[in-house]
N, C-alpha and C positions, 0 to 999 in steps of 0.2 A: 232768161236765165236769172236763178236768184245767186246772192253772194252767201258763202257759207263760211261763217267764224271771222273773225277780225284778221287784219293782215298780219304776218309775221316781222320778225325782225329787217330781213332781206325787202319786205311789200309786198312779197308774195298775195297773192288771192286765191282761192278756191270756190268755182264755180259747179253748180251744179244742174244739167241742160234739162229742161222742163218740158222739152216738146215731149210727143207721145212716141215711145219705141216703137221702132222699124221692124221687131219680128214679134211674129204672127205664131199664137197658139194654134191657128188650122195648120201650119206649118208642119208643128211637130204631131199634132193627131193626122197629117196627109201619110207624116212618116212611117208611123206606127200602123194606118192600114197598109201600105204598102208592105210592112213588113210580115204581117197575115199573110197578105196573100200571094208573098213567096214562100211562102210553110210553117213560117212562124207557130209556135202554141200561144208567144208569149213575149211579150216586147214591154223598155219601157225608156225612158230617152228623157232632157232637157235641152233646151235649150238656152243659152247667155250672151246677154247682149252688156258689155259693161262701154261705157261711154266716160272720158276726163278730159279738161281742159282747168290748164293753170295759166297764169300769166306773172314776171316778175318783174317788180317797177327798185332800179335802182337809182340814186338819188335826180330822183324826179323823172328819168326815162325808162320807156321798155326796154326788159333788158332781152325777156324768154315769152315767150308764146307758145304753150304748146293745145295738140289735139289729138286725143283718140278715139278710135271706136272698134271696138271687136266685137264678133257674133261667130259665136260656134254652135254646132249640133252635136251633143256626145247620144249614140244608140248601142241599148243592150238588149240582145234579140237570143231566146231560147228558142229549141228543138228542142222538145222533152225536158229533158233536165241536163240536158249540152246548152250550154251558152257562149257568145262572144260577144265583142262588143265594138265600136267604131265612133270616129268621131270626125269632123269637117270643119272647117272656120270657113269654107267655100259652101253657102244657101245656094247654086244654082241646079234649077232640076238635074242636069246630067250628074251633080257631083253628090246629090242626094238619092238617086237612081243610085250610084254608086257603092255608095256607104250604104245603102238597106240589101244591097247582092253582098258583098266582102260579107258583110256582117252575120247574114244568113246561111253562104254557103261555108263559110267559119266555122260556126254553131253545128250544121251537119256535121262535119269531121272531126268535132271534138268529143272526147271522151266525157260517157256522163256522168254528173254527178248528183245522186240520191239527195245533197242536202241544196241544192239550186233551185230557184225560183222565184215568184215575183209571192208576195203576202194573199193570202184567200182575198177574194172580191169582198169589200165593206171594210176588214179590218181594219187597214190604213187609211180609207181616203173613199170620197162619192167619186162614183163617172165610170165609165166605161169607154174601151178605144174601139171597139169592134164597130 
């Protein structure tokens, strides 16, 4: 861990965790083919992993300790020009099975719309999820 900025008034510190993140970009392209190939045209999703940890020292002891870590999935999955979208803070297969079914059969029952969709292939960005 490196220390980040001098300590405040209180002694507060702010830390910032240097290991290597815990999710996986094959994660979210596992997602996105799975969402193909429940009918998908069109998919497109992130994923965030945010991590904090502070600690407060007051005159001369710990006062606070704290730790977080969160990771979510948010997915937007089109039929034609019907889209929906869904989202998990739960990474486990069954709960990501999940969210790529709600999100797809969502998508089918909703009404389309003409101006929906993801940008032409190249425009915005290299790569493909297919």
């Amino acid at each position: 861990m490196t220390e980040r900025g001098d300590r405040d008034r209180g002694g507060a510190v702010a830390y910032d965790d240097d290991r290597p993140s815990h999710v996986s970009t094959e994660l979210l392209v596992d997602v996105l083919r799975r969402a193909q190939a429940r009918g998908a045209s069109a998919a497109d999703g992130f994923l965030v992993e945010d991590r904090h940890f502070s600690a407060s020292v007051r005159l001369g002891e710990v006062e606070t300790v704290t730790h977080s870590r969160d990771q979510r999935l948010s997915l937007r999955v089109f039929v034609g020009t019907a889209s929906a979208a869904a989202s998990t803070s739960d990474l486990s297969r069954d709960s990501l099975e999940r969210v790529v079914d709600e999100a797809t059969a969502l998508a089918r029952i909703t009404a389309e719309d003409p101006h929906a969709g993801l940008p032409a292939p190249g425009r915005w960005g290299r790569g493909s999820w297919r």
